[in-house]
Every structure is written in structure tokens, then in C-alpha cells.
C-alpha positions in Angstrom: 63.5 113.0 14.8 64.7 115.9 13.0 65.4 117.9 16.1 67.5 115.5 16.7 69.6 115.1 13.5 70.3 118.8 13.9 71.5 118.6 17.3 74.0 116.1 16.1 75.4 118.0 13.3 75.4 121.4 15.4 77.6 119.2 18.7 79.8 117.5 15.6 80.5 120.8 14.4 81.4 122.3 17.4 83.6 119.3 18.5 85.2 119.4 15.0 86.1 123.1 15.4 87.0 123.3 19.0 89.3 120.2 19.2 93.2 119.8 19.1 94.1 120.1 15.6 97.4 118.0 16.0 94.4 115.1 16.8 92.6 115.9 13.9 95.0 116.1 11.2 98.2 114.3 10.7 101.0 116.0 8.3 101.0 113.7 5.1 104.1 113.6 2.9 102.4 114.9 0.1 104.4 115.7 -2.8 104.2 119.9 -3.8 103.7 120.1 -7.1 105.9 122.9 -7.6 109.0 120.5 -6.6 110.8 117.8 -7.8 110.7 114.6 -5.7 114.7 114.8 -4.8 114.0 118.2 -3.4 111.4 118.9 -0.4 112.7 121.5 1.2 110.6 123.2 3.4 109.7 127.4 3.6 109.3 128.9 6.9 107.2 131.7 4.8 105.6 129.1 3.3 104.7 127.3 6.2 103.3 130.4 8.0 100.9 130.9 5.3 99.4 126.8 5.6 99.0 127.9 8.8 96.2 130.4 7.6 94.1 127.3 6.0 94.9 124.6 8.8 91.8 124.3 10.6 89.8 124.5 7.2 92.0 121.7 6.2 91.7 119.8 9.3 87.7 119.9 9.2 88.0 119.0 5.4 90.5 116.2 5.7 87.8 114.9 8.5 84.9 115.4 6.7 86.8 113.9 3.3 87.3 110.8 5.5 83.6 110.1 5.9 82.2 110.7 2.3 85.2 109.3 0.4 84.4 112.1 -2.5 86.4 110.6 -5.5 86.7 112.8 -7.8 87.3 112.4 -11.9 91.2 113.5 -13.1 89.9 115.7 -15.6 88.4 117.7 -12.5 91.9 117.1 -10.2 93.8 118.0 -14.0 91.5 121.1 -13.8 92.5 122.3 -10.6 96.2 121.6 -10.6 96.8 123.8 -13.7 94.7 126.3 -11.9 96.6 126.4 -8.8 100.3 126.5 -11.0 98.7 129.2 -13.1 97.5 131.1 -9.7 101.0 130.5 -8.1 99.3 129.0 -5.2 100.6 125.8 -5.1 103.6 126.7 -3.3 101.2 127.3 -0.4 98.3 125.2 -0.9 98.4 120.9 -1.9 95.3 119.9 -4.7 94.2 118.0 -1.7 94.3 120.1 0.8 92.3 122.9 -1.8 89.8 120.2 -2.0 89.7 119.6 2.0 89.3 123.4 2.0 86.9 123.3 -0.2 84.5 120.3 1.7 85.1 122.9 4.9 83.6 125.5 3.6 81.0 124.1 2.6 80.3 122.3 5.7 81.0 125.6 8.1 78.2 127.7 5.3 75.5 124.6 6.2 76.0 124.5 9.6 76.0 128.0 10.0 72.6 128.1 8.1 70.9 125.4 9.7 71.7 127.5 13.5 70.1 129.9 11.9 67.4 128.6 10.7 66.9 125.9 13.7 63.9 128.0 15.1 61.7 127.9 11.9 63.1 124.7 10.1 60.6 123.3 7.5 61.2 122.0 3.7 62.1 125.5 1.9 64.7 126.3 4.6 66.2 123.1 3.6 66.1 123.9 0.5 67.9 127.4 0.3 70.4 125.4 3.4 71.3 122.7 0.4 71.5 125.6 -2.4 73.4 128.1 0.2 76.0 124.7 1.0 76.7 123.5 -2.2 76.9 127.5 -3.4 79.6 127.5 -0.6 81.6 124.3 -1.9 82.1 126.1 -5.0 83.0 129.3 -3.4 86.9 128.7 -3.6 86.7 127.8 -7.3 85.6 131.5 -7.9 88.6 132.5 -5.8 90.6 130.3 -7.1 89.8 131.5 -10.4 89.8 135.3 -9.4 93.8 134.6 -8.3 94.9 133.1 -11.7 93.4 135.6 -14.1 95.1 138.0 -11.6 98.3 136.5 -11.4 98.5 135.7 -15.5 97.7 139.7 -15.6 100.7 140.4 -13.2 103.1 138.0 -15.2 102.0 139.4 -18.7 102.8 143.0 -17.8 105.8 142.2 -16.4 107.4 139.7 -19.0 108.3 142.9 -20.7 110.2 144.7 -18.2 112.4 141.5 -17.6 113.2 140.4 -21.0 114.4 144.0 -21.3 116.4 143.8 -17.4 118.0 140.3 -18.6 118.7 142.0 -22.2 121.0 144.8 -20.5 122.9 142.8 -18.3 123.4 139.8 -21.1 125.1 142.4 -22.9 126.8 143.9 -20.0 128.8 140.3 -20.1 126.6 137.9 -17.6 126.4 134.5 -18.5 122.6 133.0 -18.0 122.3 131.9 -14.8 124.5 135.3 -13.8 121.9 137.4 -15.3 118.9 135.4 -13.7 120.2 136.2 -10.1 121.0 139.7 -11.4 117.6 140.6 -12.5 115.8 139.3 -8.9 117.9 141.8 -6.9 115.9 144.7 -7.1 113.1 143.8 -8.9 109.9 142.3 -7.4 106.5 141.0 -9.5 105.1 137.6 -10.6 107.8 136.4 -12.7 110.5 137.6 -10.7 109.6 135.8 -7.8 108.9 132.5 -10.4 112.8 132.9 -11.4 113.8 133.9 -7.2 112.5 129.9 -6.8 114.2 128.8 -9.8 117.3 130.3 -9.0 117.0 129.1 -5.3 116.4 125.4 -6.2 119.4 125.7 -9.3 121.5 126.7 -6.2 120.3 123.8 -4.0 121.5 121.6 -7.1 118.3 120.6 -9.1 118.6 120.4 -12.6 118.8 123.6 -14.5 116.7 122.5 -17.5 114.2 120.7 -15.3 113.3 123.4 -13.4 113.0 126.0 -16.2 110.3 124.0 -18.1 108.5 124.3 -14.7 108.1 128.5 -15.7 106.1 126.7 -18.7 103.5 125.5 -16.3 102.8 128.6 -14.6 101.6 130.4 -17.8 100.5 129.9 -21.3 101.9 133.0 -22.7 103.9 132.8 -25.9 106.4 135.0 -25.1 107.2 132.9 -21.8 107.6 129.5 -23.8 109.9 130.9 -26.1 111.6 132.8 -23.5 112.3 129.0 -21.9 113.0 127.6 -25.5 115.8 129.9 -25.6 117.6 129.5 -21.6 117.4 125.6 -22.7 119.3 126.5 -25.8 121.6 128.7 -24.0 121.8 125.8 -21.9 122.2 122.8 -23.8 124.3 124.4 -27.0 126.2 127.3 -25.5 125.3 131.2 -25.4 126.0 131.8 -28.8 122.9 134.1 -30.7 121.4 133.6 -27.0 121.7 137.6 -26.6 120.5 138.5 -30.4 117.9 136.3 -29.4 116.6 137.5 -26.1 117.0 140.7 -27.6 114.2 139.8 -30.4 112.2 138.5 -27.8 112.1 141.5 -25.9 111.2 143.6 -29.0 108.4 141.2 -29.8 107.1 141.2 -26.0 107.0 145.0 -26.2 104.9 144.7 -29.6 103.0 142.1 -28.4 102.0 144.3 -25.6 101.1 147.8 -27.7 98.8 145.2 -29.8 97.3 144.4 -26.6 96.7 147.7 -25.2 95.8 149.1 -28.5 92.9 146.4 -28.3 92.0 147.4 -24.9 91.3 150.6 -26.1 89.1 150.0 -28.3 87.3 147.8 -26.5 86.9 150.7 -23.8 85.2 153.0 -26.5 82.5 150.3 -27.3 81.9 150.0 -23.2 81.8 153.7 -23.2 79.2 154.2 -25.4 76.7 152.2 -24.3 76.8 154.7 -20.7 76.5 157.8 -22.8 74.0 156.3 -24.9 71.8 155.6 -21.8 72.5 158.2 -19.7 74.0 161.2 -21.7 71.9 161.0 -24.9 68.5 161.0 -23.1 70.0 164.5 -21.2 70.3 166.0 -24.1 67.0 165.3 -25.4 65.5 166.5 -22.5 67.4 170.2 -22.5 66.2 170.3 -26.7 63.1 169.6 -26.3 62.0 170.7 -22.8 61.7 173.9 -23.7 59.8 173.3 -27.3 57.6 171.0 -24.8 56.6 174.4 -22.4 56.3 176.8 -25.2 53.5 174.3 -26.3 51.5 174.2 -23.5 51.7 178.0 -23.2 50.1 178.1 -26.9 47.4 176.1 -25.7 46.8 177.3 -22.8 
């Protein structure tokens, strides 16, 4: 009976991966939470990197259908702040992480259970249940890696660009003048967060709307107030809006000597535990080596 169960999953898999995908899966008008609902327009960038997860998305949307996994909203919370903090959600929907996520999983069992079809017994089926829910959680871990990555990218930078859109403030841009201007020849994390924004104020979303959207991509300090102060500039005029981004560019450059200054010493702790192992235990051994041979020569 078992021999049969496997054969089934192994010809479902195969159907599932060698079918037409337009049969499989049928474009939902999901709503991307990086946009507003007035505005869906669509990236062909964009759309050439879905393209990478379609088939895992496909098998996931099919396999979804079946189990009807419902999952909590702090979990689905969980996720969607990761993805805005990893600046992936431009390319990839919570829902279709979470399809990705069930078709992992499902390719890592089947894939075990082929291998394993010749000597199948209870502690294969074991390590094939540990090895597919291990592969369920797999994107979580690169999920993770991505955000603490991106935040890195954005907190070095935030810097740099406070200082870029300091210069030309004073040079006589308005705000939304000095937004564009900073983007032209700069590239990073947070210039490409205020390419979008600029894009969709241009396309006619609201200018205030789609600033506080910067908030959701990081929890840095220096990146709220940096938004406090454009919705200022904004809402009351440009008056103490350059004094002002000028104190927040001192402050970012502070905040980030603190930092480094603290990564420093942190390094000298790591250090130490090395040379405590390693170089301490040389140096015993070139003292006392020879004290150890003109011992033995006494004796003998």
C-alpha cells in the first residue's frame, strides 16, 4: 500500500512540474503592498523578476488549494513587515511568499522520498518529514538574511543622502527638486526607495501618502525624522526645512561614528578569544619547550 502512496506523490509531482503553467495558475489581482489602490501600475523589471518564482508559485498556489493552510495575522503581520523591510515586496505578494514557501517544501520531500524510495522504512520517514518541514522554513532564513541586509545598505547610506539633499537644498531646490536631483547619479537602498517615490509623485499619488510609505521600509530614527521633516516642508512650507535637514545630517553622521565606534570594540572582544586559543597556547609552547628538553637531558 505504501508503494503505492509513493507512486502517487512522485506522478503528482511530476505532473505538477511539467504541466502548462498558464493552467495551473491564474493571475489574481492582488493588491502590492508597496502601492496604493488608485495606482497599479505595472514594472516590466518587475515583472521579469516574478518570472523567476512563477513555477514555485504555481506548485504552491496548487498545493495551497488542497490544504487550505490558514494562517494567524500575527504570522501574515510578521511577514509583511519583513518583506517591506527586505524591499522585496515590489517583487514578491505575502501570498505568493507563502505559495513559495509550501513549494519548497513540497519539491525538498519529494525529492527525498525518490531518494529514499529503494530503502523506505520508519526512520527515512522520519528524517523525509524533518528534511520537508526544515525546507518550508528555508525562505524565512532567506527572507530574514535579505532584510538585515537591506536595513545595513539603507543605514550606511542615510548619511550620504541627507548630506546630497543638504547641498542641493541650499544650492536653491525646492523638495521635491532636490529628491529627483539626488537619484541622478546616485544608486543604493534608499535611493532607489525615493527613485519609486518620486516615480509614483510624478504619476500623481499623493505626496504625503507615499513618503510615510519610506517609514515602513525601516525603523531607523534618522529615516522617521527625515519623513517628519519632508511632511513639514510639505504641509507648512520650506521654511527652517534646510536648517533642519542640515541637523539631521549632522546627527546621522554622529549617529554613525557612535555606531562604528561600537563595532570596534566589539571586534577587540571577538579578537581575543582567537589569540587566546590559538596564539597564547604558541607561546607557551616556544617558553617552555625548551625548559621541557633541558629536563629530560638532566635526567637522562
Amino acid at each position: 500500500m505504501m508503494d503505492y502512496i509513493i507512486f502517487a506523490l512522485i506522478f503528482a509531482f511530476i505532473l505538477v512540474i511539467t504541466f502548462p503553467n498558464e493552467l495551473l495558475y491564474r493571475k489574481k489581482k492582488i493588491k502590492n503592498l508597496f502601492y496604493t489602490e488608485n495606482f497599479k501600475t505595472e514594472n516590466k523589471h518587475e515583472s521579469l523578476n516574478k518570472n523567476k518564482y512563477q513555477s514555485l508559485i504555481s506548485i504552491g498556489e496548487l498545493l495551497g488549494k488542497l490544504i487550505k493552510i490558514r494562517l494567524p495575522r500575527k504570522i501574515t503581520n510578521m511577514y509583511e513587515q519583513r518583506l517591506m523591510h527586505s524591499n522585496l515586496v515590489k517583487k514578491v505578494t505575502l501570498i505568493e511568499f507563502l505559495y513559495i514557501k509550501l513549494a519548497v517544501s513540497l519539491l525538498i520531500g519529494s525529492f527525498f522520498i525518490i531518494i529514499f524510495l529503494s530503502d523506505l522504512n520508519s526512520f527515512t520517514v522520519v528524517i523525509i518529514l524533518l528534511l520537508t518541514i526544515l525546507g518550508y522554513f528555508a525562505p524565512d532564513n532567506i527572507l530574514t538574511q535579505k532584510s538585515v541586509q537591506f536595513q545595513k545598505d539603507l543605514n550606511i547610506q542615510i548619511p550620504m543622502v541627507f548630506s546630497s539633499l543638504s547641498i542641493v537644498t541650499d544650492a536653491g531646490l525646492n523638495v521635491r527638486q532636490g529628491l529627483r536631483e539626488i537619484t541622478k547619479d546616485q544608486k543604493g537602498a534608499l535611493i532607489d526607495l525615493i527613485t519609486v517615490l518620486n516615480k509614483r509623485i510624478s504619476l500623481g499619488a499623493n505626496f504625503i501618502d507615499e513618503v510615510n510609505l519610506l517609514i515602513e521600509h525601516s525603523q531607523s530614527q534618522e529615516l522617521n525624522q527625515f519623513t517628519a521633516l519632508l511632511i513639514q516642508a510639505e504641509t507648512k512650507g520650506a521654511e527652517g526645512y534646510a536648517q533642519g535637514l542640515r541637523d539631521l545630517t549632522h546627527l546621522s553622521w554622529e549617529l554613525r561614528k557612535n555606531n562604528a565606534s561600537i563595532l570596534a570594540e566589539k571586534a577587540s572582544v571577538k579578537l581575543f578569544l582567537p589569540m587566546a586559543l590559538l596564539v597564547f597556547p604558541a607561546i607557551i609552547i616556544v617558553m617552555v619547550g625548551p625548559l621541557i628538553f633541558s629536563i629530560m637531558e638532566m635526567f637522562n
